[in-house]
KEVO-517880 format. One record per residue (C-alpha): x, y, z. Coordinates in steps of 0.5 Angstrom, whole numbers. Example, Ala and Ser with C-alpha at 12.3 -4.5 7.8 and 13.67 -1.06 7.14 Angstrom:
<vexdrens>
<vexdren xx="25" yy="-9" zz="16"/>
<vexdren xx="27" yy="-2" zz="14"/>
</vexdrens>
This chain:
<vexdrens>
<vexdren xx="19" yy="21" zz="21"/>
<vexdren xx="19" yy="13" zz="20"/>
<vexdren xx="15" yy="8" zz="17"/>
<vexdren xx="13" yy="1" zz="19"/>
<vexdren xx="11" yy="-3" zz="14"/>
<vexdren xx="6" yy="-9" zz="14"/>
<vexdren xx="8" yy="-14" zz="9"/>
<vexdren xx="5" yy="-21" zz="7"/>
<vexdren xx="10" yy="-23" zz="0"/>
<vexdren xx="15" yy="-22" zz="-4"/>
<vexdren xx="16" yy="-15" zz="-1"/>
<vexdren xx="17" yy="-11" zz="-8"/>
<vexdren xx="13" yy="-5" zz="-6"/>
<vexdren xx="18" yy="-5" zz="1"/>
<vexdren xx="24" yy="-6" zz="-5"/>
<vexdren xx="22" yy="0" zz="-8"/>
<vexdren xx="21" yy="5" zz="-1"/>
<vexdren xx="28" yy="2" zz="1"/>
<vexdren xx="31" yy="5" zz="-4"/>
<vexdren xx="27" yy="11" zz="-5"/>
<vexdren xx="31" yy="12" zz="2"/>
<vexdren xx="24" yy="13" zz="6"/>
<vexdren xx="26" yy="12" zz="13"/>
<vexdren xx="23" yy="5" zz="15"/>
<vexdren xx="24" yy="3" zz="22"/>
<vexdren xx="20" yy="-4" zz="22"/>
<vexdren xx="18" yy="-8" zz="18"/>
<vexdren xx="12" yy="-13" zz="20"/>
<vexdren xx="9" yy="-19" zz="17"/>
<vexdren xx="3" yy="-24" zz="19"/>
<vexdren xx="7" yy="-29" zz="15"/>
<vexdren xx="14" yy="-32" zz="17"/>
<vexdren xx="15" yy="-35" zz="11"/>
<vexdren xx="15" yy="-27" zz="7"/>
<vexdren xx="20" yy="-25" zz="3"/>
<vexdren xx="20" yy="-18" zz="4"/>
<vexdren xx="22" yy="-21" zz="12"/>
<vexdren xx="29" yy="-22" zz="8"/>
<vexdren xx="29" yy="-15" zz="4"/>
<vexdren xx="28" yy="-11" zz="10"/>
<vexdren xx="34" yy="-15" zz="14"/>
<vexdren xx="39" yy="-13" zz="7"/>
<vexdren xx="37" yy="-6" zz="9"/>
<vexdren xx="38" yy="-6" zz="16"/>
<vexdren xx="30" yy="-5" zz="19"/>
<vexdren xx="28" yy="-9" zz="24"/>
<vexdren xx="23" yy="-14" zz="22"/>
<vexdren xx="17" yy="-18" zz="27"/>
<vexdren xx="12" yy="-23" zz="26"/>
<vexdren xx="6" yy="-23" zz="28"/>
<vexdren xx="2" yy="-30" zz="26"/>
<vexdren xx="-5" yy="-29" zz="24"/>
<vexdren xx="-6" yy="-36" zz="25"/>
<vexdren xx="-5" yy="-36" zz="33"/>
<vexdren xx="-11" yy="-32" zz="35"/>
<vexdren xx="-17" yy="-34" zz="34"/>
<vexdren xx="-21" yy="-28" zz="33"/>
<vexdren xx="-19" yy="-22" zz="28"/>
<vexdren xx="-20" yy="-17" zz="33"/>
<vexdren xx="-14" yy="-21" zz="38"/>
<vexdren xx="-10" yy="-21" zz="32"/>
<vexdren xx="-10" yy="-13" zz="31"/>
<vexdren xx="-10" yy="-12" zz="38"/>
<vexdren xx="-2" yy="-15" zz="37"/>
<vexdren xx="-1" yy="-13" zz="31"/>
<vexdren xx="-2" yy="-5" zz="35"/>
<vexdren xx="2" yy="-7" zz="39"/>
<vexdren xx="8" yy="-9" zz="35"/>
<vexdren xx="7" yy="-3" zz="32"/>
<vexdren xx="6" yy="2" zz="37"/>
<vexdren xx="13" yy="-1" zz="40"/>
<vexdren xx="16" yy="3" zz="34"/>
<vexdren xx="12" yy="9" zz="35"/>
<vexdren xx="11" yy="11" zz="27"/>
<vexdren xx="9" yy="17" zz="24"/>
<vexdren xx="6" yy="13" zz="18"/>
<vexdren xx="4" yy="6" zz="18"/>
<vexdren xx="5" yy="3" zz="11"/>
<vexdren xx="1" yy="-3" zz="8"/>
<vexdren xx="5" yy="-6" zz="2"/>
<vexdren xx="2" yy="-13" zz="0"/>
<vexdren xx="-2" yy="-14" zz="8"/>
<vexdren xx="-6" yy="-19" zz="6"/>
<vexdren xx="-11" yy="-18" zz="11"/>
<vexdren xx="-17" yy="-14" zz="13"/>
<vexdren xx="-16" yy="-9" zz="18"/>
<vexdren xx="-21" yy="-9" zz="24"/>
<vexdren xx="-25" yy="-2" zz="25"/>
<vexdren xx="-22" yy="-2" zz="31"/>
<vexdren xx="-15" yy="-2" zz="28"/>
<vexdren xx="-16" yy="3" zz="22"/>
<vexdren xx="-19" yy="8" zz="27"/>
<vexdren xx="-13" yy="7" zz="32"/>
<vexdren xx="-8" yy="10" zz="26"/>
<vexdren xx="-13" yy="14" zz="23"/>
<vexdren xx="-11" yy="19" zz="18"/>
<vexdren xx="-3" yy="15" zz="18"/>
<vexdren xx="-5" yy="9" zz="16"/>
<vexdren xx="-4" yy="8" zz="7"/>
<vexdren xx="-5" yy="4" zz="2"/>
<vexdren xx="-2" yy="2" zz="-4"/>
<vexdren xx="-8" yy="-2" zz="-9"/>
<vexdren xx="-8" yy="-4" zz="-16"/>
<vexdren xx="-13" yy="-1" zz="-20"/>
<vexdren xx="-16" yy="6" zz="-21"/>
<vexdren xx="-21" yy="6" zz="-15"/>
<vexdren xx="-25" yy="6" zz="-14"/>
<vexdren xx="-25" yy="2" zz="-20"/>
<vexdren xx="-25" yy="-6" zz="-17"/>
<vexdren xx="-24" yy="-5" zz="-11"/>
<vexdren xx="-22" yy="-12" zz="-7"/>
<vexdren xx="-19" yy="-18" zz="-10"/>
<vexdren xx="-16" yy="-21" zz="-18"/>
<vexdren xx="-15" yy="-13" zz="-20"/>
<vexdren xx="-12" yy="-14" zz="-27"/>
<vexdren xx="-17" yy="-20" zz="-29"/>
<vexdren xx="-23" yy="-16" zz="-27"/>
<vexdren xx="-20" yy="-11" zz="-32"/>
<vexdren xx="-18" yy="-14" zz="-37"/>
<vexdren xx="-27" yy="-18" zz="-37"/>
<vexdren xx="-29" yy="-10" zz="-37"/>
<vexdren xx="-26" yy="-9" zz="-43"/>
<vexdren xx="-23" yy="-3" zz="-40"/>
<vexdren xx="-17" yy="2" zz="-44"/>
<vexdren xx="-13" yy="4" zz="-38"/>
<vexdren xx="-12" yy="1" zz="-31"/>
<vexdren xx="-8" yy="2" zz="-26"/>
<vexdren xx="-6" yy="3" zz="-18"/>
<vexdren xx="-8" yy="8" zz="-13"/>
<vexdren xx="-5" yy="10" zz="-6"/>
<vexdren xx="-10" yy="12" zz="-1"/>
<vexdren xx="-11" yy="13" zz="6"/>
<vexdren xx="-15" yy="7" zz="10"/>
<vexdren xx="-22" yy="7" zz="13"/>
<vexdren xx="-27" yy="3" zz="15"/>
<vexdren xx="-29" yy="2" zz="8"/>
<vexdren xx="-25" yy="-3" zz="4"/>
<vexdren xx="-21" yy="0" zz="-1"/>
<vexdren xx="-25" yy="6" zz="-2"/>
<vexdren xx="-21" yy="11" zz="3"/>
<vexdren xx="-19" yy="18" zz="0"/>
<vexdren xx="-15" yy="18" zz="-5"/>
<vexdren xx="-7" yy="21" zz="-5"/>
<vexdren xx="-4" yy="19" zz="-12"/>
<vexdren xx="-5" yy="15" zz="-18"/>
<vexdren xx="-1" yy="12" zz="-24"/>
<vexdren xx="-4" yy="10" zz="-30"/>
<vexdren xx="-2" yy="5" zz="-35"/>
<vexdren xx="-6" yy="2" zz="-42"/>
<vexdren xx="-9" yy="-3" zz="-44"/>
<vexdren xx="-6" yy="-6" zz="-49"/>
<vexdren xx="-8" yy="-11" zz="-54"/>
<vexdren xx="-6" yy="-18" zz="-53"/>
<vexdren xx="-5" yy="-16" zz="-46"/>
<vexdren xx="-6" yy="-22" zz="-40"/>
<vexdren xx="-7" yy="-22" zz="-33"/>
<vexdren xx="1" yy="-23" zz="-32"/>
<vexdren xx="4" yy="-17" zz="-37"/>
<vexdren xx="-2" yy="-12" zz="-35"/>
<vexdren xx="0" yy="-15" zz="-28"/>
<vexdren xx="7" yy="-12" zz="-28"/>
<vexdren xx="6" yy="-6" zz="-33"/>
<vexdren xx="2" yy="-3" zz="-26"/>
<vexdren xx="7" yy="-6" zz="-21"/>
<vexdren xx="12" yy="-2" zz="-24"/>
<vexdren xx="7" yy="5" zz="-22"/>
<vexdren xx="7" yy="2" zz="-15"/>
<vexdren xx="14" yy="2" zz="-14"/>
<vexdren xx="14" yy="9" zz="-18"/>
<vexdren xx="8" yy="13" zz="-14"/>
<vexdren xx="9" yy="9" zz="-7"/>
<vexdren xx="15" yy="12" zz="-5"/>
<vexdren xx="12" yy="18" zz="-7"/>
<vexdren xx="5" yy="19" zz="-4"/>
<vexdren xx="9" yy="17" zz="3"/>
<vexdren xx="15" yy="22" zz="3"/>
<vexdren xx="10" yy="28" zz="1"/>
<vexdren xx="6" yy="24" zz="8"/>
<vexdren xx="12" yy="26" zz="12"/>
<vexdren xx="13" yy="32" zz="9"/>
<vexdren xx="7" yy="35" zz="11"/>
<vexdren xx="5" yy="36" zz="4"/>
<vexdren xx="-1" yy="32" zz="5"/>
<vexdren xx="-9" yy="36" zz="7"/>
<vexdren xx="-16" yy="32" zz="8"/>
<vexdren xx="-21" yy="37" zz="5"/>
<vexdren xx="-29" yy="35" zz="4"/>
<vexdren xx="-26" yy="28" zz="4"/>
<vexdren xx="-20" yy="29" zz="-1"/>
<vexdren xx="-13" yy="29" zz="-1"/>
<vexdren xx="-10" yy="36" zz="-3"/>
<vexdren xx="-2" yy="36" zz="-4"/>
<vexdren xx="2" yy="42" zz="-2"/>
<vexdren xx="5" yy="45" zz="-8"/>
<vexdren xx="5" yy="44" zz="-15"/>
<vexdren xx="5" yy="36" zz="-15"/>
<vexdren xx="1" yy="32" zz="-20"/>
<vexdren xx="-3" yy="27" zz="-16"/>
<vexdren xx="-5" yy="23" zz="-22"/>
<vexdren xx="1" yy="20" zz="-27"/>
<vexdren xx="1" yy="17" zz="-33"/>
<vexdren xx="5" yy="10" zz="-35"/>
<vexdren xx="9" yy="8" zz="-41"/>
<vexdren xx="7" yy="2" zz="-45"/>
<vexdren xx="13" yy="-1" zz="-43"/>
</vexdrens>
């Protein structure tokens, strides 16, 4: 039932599904110098990097990132912080088993500066959203969201991490029902088995 996580940075989300005891067996970067690279090794997880700048094509890229990948034979491939857009090829490989974590409320702001598109929009909730990946950027099918207000005085840097605190809540959450079994695409929604709240509210801390 493991896990290969695909990181770019700090690695907060990968913390936080460490410790939610999720069984990562590895943990892959295309930047050497990520620092969830030295989180995953205090807890004892495999790590690799495959630099993006060494292949002159995205489709050569993915093709070793697979590689790489395949090598550990995940349930569940994880993206926390990949700053990278997946060729359809690679999202097509790991189908239905390849999620990702975005700060906002998709399909609300898809993409890139989340908080501060929010904050322009004069929006009163913002948030975060684990979905599973498709060809479509940010737009795969949804398994959880988190919300949190938007609250006045806000800047990008508060409102920023008021919603990282929900991915480090639901992250851990949405990947364990994965492994679980717990999780059914249907009509091109995701329906958790059980009793279990797909969407949850934050505070205002």
């Amino acid at each position: 039932m493991s896990v290969v996580v695909l990181i770019s940075g700090r690695g907060s989300n990968l913390q936080a599904i460490l410790e939610a005891g999720i069984p990562v067996c590895a943990v892959i970067s295309n930047r050497a110098d990520a620092g969830g690279l030295a989180i995953a090794a205090r807890h004892g997880v495999a790590t690799a990097v495959v630099e993006h700048g060494r292949f002159a094509s995205r489709d050569a890229f993915d093709e070793a990132l697979a590689a790489e990948v395949d090598r550990h034979a995940p349930r569940l491939v994880a993206l926390a912080g990949f700053m990278r857009v997946l060729t359809p090829g690679f999202v097509a490989r790991y189908a239905g088993r390849l999620v990702n974590i975005h700060p906002s409320l998709l399909p609300e702001f898809p993409g890139l500066h989340t908080h501060a598109r929010a904050l322009a929009a004069g929006v009163k909730r913002h948030g975060c959203t684990v979905h599973f990946v498709t060809e479509q950027l940010d737009h795969g099918p949804i398994i959880a969201q988190a919300t949190v207000p938007v609250l006045p005085g806000d800047d990008e840097a508060a409102l920023a991490a008021r919603v990282l605190a929900q991915e480090h809540r639901i992250y851990p959450r949405a990947i364990r029902w994965f492994l679980e079994g717990m999780l059914a695409i249907e009509g091109g929604r995701v329906r958790v088995k059980g009793n279990h709240a797909q969407v949850v509210a934050g505070d205002r801390a």
